[in-house]
C-alpha positions in Angstrom: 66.9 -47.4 -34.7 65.4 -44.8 -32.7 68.5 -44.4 -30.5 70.1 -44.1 -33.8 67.9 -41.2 -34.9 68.1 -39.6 -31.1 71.7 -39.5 -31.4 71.6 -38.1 -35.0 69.2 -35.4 -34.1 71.0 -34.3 -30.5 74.7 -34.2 -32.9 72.9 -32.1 -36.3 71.1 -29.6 -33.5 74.2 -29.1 -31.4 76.6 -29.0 -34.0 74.8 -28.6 -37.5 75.5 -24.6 -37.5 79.4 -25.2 -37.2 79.6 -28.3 -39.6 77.3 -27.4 -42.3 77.8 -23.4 -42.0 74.5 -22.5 -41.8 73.6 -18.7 -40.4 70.4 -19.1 -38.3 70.1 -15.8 -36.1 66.4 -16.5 -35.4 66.5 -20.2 -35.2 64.2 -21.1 -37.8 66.4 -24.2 -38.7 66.3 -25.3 -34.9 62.8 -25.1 -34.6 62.2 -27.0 -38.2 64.7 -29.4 -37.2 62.6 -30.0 -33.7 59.6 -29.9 -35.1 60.5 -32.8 -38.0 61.8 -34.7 -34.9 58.5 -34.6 -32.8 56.2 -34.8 -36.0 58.4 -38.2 -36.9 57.8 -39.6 -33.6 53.7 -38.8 -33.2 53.8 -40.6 -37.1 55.7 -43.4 -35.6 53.2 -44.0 -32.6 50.3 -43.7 -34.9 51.9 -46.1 -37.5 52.3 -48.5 -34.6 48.9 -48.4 -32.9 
């Protein structure tokens, strides 16, 4: 599942601006999109542990 979610993540930051035809000049929706990703993956170890 998490390879799953890598691969999502890599596919809607490369290409999300072309396939969803956002306009993000100051890459605000990068940076929320990266931030999501490392927030879901400190929840994830902590869930674990």
């Amino acid at each position: 599942m998490a390879v799953v979610a890598m691969f999502l993540f890599i596919a809607v930051f490369t290409f999300g601006q072309d396939y969803f035809g956002w306009t993000d000049p100051r890459g605000y929706v990068q940076l929320s999109l990266v931030s999501c990703f490392v927030f879901g993956i400190i929840c994830g170890i902590r869930v674990k542990s």
